[in-house]
VOKEPA-455060 format. One record per residue (C-alpha): residue number from 1; x, z, y. Coordinates in nm, 3 decimals. Layout:
BEGIN
   k       x       z       y
 NUM       X       Z       Y
...
//
This chain:
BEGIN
   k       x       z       y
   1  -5.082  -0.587  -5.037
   2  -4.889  -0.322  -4.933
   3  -4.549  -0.279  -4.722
   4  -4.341  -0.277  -5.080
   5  -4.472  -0.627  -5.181
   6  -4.406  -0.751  -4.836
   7  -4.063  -0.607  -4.901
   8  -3.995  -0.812  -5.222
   9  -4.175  -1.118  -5.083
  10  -3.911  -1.133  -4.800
  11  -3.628  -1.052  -5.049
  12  -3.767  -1.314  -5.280
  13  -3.771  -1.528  -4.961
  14  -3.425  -1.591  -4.885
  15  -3.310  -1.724  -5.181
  16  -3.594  -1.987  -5.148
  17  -3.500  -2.142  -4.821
  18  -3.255  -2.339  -5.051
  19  -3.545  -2.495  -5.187
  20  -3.750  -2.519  -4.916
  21  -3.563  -2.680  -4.654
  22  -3.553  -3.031  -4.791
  23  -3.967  -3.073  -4.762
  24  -3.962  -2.919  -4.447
  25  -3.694  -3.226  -4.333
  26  -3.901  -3.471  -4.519
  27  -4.207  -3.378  -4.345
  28  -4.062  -3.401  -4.012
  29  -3.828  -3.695  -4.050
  30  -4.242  -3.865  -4.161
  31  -4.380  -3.710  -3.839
  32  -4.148  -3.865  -3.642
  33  -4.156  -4.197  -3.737
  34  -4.532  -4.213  -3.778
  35  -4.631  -4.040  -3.441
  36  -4.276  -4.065  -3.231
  37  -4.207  -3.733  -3.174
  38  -3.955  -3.553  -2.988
  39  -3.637  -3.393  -3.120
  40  -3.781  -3.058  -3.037
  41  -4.096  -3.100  -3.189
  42  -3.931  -3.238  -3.501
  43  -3.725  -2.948  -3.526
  44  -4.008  -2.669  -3.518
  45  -4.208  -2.923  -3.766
  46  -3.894  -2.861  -4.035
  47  -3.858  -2.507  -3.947
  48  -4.190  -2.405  -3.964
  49  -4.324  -2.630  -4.319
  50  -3.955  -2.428  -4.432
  51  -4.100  -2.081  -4.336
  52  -4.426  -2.133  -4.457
  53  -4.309  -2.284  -4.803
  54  -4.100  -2.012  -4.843
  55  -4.353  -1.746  -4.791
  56  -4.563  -1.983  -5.026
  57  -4.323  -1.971  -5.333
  58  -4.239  -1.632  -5.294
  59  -4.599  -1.498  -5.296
  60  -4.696  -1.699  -5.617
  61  -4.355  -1.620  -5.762
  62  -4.415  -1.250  -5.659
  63  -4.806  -1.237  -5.794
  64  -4.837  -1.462  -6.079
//
């Protein structure tokens, strides 16, 4: 991989946070209520399973 995929990746990203926000809310909103977690650790649940799914969909999108 080299810095100019990384650079389209990331580009390809943003446009893909619309999509990946609502799993990341799902997941933690399920978290929650299964293992009673804290506001704060709900929070970097959704934002993390959002960065990650991002980075996920733009890689295939990017390579396939």
């Amino acid at each position: 991989m080299t810095i100019q995929d990384a650079v389209i990746i990331c580009v390809m990203g943003v446009p893909m946070l619309l999509f990946s926000v609502f799993p990341g809310l799902k997941l933690a909103d399920f978290l929650e209520e299964k293992y009673n977690m804290q506001e704060k650790q709900k929070r970097i649940v959704a934002i993390t399973t959002t960065v990650l799914f991002t980075i996920t969909l733009s890689s295939l999108l990017h390579y396939i």
